[in-house]
Structures are given as C-alpha cells and as structure tokens.
FINUMAR-138962 format. One record per residue (C-alpha): residue in three letters; x negated, y negated, z; residue number from 1. Coordinates in steps of 0.02 Angstrom, whole numbers, padded with zeros to 5 digits, m for minus. Example, Ala and Ser with C-alpha at 12.3 -4.5 7.8 and 13.67 -1.06 7.14 Angstrom:
// residues 2
NODE   residu        x        y        z   num
NODE      ala   m00615    00225    00390     1
NODE      ser   m00684    00053    00357     2
This chain:
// residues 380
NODE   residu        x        y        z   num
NODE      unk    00000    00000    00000     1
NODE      unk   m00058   m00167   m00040     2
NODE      unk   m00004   m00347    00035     3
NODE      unk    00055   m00461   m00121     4
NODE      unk   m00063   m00613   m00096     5
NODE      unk   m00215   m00524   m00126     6
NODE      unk   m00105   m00458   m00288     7
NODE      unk   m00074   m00671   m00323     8
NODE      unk   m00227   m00715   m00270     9
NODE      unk   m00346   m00580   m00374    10
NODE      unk   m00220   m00648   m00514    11
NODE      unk   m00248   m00821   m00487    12
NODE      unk   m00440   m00795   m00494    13
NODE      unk   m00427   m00717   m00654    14
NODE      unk   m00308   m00843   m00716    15
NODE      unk   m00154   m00778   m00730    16
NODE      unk   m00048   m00907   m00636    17
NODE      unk    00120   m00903   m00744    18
NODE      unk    00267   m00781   m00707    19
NODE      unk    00428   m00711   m00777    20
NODE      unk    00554   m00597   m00731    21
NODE      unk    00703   m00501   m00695    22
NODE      unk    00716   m00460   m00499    23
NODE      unk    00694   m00270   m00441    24
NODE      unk    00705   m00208   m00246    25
NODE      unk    00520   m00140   m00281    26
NODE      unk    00475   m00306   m00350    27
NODE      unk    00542   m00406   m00189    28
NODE      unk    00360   m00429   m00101    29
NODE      unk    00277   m00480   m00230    30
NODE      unk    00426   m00596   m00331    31
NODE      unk    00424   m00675   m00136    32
NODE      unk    00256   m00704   m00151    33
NODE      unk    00251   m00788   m00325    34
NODE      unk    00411   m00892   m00294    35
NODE      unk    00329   m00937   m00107    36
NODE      unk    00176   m01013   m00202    37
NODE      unk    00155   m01174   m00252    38
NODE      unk    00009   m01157   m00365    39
NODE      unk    00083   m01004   m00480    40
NODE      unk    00252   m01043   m00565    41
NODE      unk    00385   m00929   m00591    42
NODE      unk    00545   m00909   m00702    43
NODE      unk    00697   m00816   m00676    44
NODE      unk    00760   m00731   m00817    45
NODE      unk    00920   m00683   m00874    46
NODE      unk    00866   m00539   m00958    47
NODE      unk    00706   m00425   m00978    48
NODE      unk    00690   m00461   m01158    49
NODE      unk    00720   m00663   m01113    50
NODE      unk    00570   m00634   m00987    51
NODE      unk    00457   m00550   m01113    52
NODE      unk    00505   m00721   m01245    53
NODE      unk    00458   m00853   m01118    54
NODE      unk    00297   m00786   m01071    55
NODE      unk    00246   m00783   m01252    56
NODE      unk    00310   m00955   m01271    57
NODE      unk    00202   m01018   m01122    58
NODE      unk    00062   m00912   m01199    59
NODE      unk    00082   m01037   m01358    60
NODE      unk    00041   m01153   m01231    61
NODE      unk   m00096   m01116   m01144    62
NODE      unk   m00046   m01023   m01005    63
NODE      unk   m00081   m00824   m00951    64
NODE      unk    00057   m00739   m00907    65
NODE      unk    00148   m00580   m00806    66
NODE      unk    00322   m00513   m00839    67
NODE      unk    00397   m00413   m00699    68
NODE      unk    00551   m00333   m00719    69
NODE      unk    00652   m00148   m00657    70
NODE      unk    00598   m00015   m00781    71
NODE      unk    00785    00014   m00802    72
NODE      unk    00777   m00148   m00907    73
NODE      unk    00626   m00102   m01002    74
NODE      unk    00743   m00050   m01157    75
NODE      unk    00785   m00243   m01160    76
NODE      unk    00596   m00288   m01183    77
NODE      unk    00549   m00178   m01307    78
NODE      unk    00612   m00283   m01443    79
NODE      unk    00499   m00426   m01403    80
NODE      unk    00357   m00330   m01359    81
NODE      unk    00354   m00238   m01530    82
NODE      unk    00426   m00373   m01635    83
NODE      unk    00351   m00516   m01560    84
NODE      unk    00194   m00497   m01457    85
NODE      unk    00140   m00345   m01560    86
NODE      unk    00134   m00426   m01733    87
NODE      unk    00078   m00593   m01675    88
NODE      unk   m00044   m00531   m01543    89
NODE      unk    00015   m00618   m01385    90
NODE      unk   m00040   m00549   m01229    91
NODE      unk    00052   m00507   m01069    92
NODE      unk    00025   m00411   m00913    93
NODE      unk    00174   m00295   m00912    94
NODE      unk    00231   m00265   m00723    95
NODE      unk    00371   m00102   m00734    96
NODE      unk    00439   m00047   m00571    97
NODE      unk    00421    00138   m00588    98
NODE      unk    00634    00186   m00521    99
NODE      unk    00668    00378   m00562   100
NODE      unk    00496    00423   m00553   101
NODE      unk    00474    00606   m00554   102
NODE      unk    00473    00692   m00379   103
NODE      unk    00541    00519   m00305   104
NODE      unk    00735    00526   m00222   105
NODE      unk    00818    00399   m00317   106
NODE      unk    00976    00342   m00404   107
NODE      unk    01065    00454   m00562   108
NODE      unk    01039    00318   m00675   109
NODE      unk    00865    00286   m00650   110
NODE      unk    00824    00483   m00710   111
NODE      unk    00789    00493   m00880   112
NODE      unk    00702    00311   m00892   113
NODE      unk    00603    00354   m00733   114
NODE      unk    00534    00503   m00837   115
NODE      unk    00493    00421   m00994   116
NODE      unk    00451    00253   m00930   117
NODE      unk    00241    00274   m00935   118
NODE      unk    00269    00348   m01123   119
NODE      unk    00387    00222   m01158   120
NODE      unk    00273    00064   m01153   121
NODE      unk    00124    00177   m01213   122
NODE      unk    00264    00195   m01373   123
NODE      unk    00302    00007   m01366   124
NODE      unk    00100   m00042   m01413   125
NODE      unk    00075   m00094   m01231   126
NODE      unk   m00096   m00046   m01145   127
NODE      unk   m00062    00063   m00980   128
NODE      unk   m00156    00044   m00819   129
NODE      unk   m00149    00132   m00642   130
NODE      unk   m00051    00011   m00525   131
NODE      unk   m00173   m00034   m00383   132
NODE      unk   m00125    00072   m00209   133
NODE      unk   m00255    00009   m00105   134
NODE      unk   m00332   m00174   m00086   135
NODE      unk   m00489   m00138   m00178   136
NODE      unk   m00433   m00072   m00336   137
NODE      unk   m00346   m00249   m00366   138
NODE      unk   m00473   m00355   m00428   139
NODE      unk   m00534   m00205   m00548   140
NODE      unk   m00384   m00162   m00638   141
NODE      unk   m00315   m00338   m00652   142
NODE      unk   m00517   m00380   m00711   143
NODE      unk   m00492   m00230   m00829   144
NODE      unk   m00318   m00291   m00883   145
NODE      unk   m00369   m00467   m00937   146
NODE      unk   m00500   m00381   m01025   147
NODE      unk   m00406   m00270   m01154   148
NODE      unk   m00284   m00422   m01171   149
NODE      unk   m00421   m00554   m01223   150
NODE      unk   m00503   m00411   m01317   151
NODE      unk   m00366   m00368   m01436   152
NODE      unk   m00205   m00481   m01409   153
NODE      unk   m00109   m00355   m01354   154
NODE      unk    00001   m00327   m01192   155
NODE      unk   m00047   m00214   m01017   156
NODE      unk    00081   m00136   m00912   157
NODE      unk    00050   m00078   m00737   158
NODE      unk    00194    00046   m00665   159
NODE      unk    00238   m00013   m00488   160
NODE      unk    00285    00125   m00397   161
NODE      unk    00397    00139   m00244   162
NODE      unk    00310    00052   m00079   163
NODE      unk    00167    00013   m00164   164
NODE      unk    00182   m00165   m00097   165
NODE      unk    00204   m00202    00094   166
NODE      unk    00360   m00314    00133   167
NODE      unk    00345   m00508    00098   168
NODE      unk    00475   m00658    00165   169
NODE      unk    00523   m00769    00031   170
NODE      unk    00492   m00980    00050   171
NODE      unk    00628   m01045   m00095   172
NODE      unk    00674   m01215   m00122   173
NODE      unk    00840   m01235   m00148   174
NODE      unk    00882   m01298   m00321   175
NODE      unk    01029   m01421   m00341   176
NODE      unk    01160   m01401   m00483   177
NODE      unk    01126   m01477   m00642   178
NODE      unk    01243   m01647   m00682   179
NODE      unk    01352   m01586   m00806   180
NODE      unk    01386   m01683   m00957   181
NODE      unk    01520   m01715   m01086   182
NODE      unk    01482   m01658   m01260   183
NODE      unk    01500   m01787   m01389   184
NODE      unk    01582   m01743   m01557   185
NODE      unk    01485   m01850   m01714   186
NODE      unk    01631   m01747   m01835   187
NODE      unk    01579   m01722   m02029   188
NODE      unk    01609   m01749   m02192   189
NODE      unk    01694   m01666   m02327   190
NODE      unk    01544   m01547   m02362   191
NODE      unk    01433   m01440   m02242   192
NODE      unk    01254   m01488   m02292   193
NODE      unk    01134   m01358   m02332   194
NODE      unk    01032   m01299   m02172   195
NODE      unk    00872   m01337   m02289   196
NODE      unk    00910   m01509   m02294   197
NODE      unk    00950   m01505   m02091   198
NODE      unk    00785   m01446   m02074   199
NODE      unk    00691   m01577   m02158   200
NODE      unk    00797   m01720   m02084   201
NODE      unk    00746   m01652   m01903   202
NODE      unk    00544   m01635   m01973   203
NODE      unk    00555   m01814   m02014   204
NODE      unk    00630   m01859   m01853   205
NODE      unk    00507   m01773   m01734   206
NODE      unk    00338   m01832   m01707   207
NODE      unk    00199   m01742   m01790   208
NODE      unk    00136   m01684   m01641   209
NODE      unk    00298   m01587   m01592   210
NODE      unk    00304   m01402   m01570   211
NODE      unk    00455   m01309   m01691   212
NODE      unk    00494   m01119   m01646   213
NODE      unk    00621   m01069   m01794   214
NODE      unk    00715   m00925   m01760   215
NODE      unk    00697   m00777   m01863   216
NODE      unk    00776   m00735   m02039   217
NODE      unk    00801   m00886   m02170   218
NODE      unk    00787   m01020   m02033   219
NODE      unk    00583   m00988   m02020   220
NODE      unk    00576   m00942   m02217   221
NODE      unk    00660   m01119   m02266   222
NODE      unk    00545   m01210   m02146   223
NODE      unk    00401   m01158   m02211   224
NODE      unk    00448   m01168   m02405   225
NODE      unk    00481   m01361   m02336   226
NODE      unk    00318   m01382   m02250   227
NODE      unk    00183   m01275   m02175   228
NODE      unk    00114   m01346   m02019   229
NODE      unk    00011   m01297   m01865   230
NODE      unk    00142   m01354   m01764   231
NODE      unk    00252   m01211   m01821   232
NODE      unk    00306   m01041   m01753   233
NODE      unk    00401   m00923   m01879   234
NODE      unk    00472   m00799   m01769   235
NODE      unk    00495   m00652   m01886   236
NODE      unk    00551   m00524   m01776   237
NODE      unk    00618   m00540   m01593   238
NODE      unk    00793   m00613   m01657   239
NODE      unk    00877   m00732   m01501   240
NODE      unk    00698   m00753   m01434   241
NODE      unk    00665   m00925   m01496   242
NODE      unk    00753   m01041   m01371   243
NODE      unk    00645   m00953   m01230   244
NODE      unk    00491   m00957   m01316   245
NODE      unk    00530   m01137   m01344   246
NODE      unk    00593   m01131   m01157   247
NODE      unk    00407   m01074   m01111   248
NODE      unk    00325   m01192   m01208   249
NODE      unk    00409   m01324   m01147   250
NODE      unk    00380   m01293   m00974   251
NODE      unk    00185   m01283   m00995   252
NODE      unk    00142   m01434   m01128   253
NODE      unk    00175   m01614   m01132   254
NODE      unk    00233   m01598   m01339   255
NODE      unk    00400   m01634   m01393   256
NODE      unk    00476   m01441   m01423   257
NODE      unk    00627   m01418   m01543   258
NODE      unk    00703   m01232   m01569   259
NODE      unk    00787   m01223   m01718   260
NODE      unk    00906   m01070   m01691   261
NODE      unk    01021   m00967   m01791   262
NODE      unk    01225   m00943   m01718   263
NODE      unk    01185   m00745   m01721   264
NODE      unk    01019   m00749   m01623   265
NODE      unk    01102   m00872   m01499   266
NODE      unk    01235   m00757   m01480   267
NODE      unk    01123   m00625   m01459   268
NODE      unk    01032   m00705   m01322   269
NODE      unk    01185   m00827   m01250   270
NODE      unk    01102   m00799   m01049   271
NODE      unk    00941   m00898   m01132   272
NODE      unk    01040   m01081   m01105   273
NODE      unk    01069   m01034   m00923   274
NODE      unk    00907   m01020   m00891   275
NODE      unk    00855   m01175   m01002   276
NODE      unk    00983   m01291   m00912   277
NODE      unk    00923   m01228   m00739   278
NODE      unk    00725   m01265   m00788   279
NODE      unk    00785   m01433   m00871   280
NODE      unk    00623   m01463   m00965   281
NODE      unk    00623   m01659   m01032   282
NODE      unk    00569   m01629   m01199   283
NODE      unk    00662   m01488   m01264   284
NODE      unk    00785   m01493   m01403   285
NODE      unk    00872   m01341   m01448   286
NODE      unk    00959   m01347   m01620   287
NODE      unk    01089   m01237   m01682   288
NODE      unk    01123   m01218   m01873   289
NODE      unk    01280   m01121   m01882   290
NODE      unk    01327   m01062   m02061   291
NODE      unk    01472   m00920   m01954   292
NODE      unk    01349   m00792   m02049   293
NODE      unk    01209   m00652   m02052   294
NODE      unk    01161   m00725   m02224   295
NODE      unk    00986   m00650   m02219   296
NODE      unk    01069   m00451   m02197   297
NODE      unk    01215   m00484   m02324   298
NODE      unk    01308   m00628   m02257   299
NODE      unk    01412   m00518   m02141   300
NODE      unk    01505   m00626   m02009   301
NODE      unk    01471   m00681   m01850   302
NODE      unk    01606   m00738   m01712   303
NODE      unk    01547   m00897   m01708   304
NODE      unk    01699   m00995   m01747   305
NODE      unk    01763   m00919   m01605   306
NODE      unk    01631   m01015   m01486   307
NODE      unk    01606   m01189   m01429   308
NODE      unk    01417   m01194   m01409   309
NODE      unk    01387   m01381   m01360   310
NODE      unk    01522   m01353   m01227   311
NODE      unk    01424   m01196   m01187   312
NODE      unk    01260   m01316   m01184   313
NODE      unk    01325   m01431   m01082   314
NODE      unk    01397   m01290   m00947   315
NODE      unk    01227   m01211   m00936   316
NODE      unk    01162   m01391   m00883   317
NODE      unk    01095   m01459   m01057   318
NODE      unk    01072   m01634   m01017   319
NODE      unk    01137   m01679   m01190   320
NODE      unk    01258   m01568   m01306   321
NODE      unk    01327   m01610   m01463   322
NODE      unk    01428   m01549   m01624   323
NODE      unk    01416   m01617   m01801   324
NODE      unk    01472   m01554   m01982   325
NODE      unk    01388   m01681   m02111   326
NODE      unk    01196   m01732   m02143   327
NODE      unk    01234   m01915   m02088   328
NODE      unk    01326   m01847   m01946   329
NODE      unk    01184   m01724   m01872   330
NODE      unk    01058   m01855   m01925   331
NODE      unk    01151   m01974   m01792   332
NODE      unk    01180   m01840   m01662   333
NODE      unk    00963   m01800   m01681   334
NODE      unk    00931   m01979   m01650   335
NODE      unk    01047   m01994   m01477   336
NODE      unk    00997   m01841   m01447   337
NODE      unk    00799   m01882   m01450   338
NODE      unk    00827   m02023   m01373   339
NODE      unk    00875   m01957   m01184   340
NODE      unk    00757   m01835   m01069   341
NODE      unk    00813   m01645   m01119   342
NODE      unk    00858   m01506   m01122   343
NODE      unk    00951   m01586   m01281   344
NODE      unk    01074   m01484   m01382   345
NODE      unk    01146   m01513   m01574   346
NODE      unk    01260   m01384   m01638   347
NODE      unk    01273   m01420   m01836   348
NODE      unk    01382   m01327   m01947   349
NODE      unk    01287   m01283   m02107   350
NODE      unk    01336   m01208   m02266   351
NODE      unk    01325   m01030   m02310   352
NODE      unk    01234   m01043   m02464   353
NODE      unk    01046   m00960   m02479   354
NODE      unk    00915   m01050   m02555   355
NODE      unk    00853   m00975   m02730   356
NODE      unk    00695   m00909   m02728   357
NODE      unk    00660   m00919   m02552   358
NODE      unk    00475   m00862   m02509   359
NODE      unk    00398   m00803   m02341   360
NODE      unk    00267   m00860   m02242   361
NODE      unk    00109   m00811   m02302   362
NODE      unk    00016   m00857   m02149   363
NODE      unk   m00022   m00694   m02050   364
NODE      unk    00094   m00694   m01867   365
NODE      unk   m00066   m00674   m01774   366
NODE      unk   m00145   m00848   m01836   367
NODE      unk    00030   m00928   m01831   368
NODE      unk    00030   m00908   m01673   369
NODE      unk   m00167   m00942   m01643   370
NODE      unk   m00134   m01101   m01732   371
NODE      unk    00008   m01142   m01623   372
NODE      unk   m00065   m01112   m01475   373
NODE      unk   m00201   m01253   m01547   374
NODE      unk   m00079   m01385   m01575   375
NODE      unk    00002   m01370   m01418   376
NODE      unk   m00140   m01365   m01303   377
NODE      unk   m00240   m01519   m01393   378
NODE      unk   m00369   m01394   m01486   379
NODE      unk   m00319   m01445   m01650   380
C-alpha cells in the first residue's frame, strides 16, 4: 500500500501536474489528493472518453497529463485513445482501477471487464506498467512511464488494484453556480449559408494567434482546403472530442480557443458543455455548425432539430449562447460573442450541401498536433 502524496509528489517531480477523470471508490485517495492540491489541477469529467479528450487538449498546450477513471468505463476511452492519441501521438499516463480483477470478491458487473481489462489497453496501443505497491517502486515506474511516453508519443496505463492506496481526506473548495444567461436569437435569412463560408468568416474574425480544434468529418476537411495553419487541429477520428480538447486547451494557454463542432459529435458528447460551463475558461468559443446531418457518412439525419443547443449552452453555464441562420446573422452573433469573457457559444444553422472536390489534410496527425502544440505554447 502506498500513501497518495508520494504518488502526487513523485508525479509532480517528473512533471506531470495536470489531471482528468471520472471518480472510482479505488480512485478516492488519490482523486483526494489531487483535488486537495493546489499546485496540480484537476478536471472532472463527465465521461471516460471526455477525460481522455481534455488531457490531449491540455497536452496541445503544454501540459503532461494523467487520466484516472473505473476500468468499467474504459470501453468509453478507447475511442480517443485509438482514434485520437494513437494517430496523432499524444501521450497520457493511463490510471485504470483494476474492479473484477481475477481472484478479487467484487460486483457481477465488474467480471468480464475485470478479466480483460490489462489486455484491453495492451489492445487499445497503450503501454502497460505494474502499479506501484510499495513506496519505492513509485518514482521508478512513473520515471519509466514518462520515458516510453516522451520516447514514442504514445499513452501508459497503470492498473490500480484494490487497496493499493491508503485512505486520503479530501480539501474541496466549494464551487458556486454559474450565472445563467439568456440566449440571444440574431434569426436568418432566406438561405442557410454554406458551413465553408461560416468557417472563413470566423478565421477572419479570430486573431492569428488563436487556437481552432475542428471537429472531425467535413468540418476539419473544409478548414483546411480554406487555409492551413499551425494554429489548427483536424481531429480526424475521436468524433464529439473536440469541445474538450478545446476545453483542455483552454484551461492551460493564454490563446483565444474556438471549437468548431459538428450537431452529431455534440450530440455524441452533449455531458462535454457541463463540464465546459463549470470550468468557465475566458477565452473559449465553442461553435456549432448544424446542417441536421451526417453528411460525411451519407447525409443520414441527425435529431438535431429536435434540440435547442444555445439554450443547452446557456444551462450548462456558457457565459454567452446564441442561435443564427444567415452569414450576416452568425457574423453578428461572432462579434458579440468575441466580445464578452467565455465560455461563448454560437449555434449556426448551415446548409447541407458538400463542397465539390473536397480534399484532406495532407499534414500527417502526429505533426498537426506537434505544430499545435508550438503555436499554443509560444514555440512557434
């Protein structure tokens, strides 16, 4: 058994001081322990997968990361961790509490994932390592960790098993309730404009020194056929990541951050405004181009119509929300909404109508984000 401040503090000293997750009884001592220190920061999560996005967002931005999560929820990670920190080589340190493990009493529905969880991440791309059981294995494992990830871009995971961490109090400040604001309607005119044209309208609106995570599909395809920049992130994979990557960025560099999302990956992801109205980064601005379709799979549709989102914004604790249906009418509700602290929120309706000839990013994920990481830390 181990006490979980020489965990932080061996963590610290190999700097790893940002932390994400989804709460577990295993993980209690050392979740306490993070959310008890003022020197690491931690983010609560909504969901596993949500945990896994943020890190990789404050990755982009200079930070090192954990995720910690209930291995019961490790199904809800693997599509980041193989579609987003596998093919653009962004490195975590995996924390899986290790419920069902074989020979251990536990619950019925912790069973079959307590047997395949070690195989599991090993199947995911993620880099295993024996948990430490005994104060002076910390140091080398987490040393041996931060190794392999600097070495090859790529994920750890350490499976915590039951008691491996003696009981810790928790010290949590109390966090007030976000002000809640009214959503403001800028209306439309008599066509949807084409989410290309969106696009470039918010480009030229941001400074060139902002941060743009587009979500994945046609969204990241038309940015880039607009302009390529270092300021970009293309998400190709990881669909409903790309509000908490921008979430994690955010949170960790003093750049303007836009998300330009996609009314199927918000859907996907809907928990990710919760958390981004709770954190309340300043200069975040999280823009939804709704076209009420999967255009990039066939145009199938979504159930967007059936979904205020800037009333959902402005629930979650957006500090700004939103809706417009014409170019001249989203270009006014960007400029109000750039011009107050975030988290800001513009919902635009946007035609269905693909662009011909679209092309991909030819810029390989793992330099996309390389670059990224660059521009947002002042490299560049």
């Amino acid at each position: 058994m181990i006490e979980a401040g020489d965990f932080l503090s061996a963590a610290k000293r190999q700097g790893i001081d940002f932390f994400t997750g989804v709460p577990c009884s295993f993980l209690t001592p050392l979740m306490n322990a993070v959310i008890s220190d003022r020197e690491a920061r931690y983010v609560g999560a909504t969901s596993e997968g949500e945990a896994v996005a943020i890190a990789a967002g404050a990755w982009c931005a200079g930070r090192e990361t954990v995720v910690m999560f209930q291995n019961s929820g490790l199904g809800n990670a693997v599509n980041p961790l193989t579609s987003l920190n596998h093919p653009f080589a962004i490195p975590t340190l995996v924390i899986a509490t290790w419920r069902g493990e074989p020979g251990v009493k536990d619950e019925p529905q912790h069973e079959l994932m307590g047997q395949i969880t070690p195989q599991l991440l090993a199947l995911a791309g993620v880099h295993g390592e024996p948990f430490p059981l005994a104060a002076a294995d910390i140091e080398p494992v987490l040393a041996r960790a931060v190794a392999h990830m600097r070495a090859t871009g790529q994920p750890v995971g350490l499976v915590q098993p039951k008691g491996a961490i003696a009981p810790r109090p928790l010290d949590e400040a109390r966090a007030e309730p976000a002000p809640r604001v009214a959503p403001v309607d800028f209306g439309g005119g008599a066509s949807l404009p084409r989410r290309m044209d969106v696009l470039a309208l918010l480009r030229d609106k941001l400074p060139e020194s902002a941060g743009l995570v587009a979500t994945t599909g046609h969204t990241g395809r038309e940015l880039f056929t607009l302009q390529d920049h270092v300021g970009h992130l293309y998400c190709v994979g990881s669909m409903g990541g790309a509000s908490a990557i921008g979430l994690g960025a955010a949170l960790n560099c003093e750049r303007e951050i836009a998300v330009l999302d996609g009314d199927g990956a918000a859907l996907m992801k809907l928990g990710n405004m919760a958390t981004i109205g709770a954190e309340a980064p300043a200069r975040y601005t999280h823009v939804l181009l709704d076209n009420g379709r999967h255009l990039s799979t066939g145009g199938q549709a979504t159930v967007s119509a059936h979904v205020d989102f800037a009333s959902v914004a402005a629930a979650c604790g957006y500090r700004f929300a939103a809706r417009a249906s014409g170019l001249a009418e989203a270009g006014a509700a960007l400029d109000a909404a750039l011009a107050v602290p975030g988290p800001r929120f513009v919902h635009v309706k946007v035609a269905a109508e693909e662009v011909a000839g679209l092309g991909r990013p030819t810029v390989a994920p793992r330099e996309v984000a390389r670059r990224f990481r660059a521009h947002l830390t002042g490299a560049t």
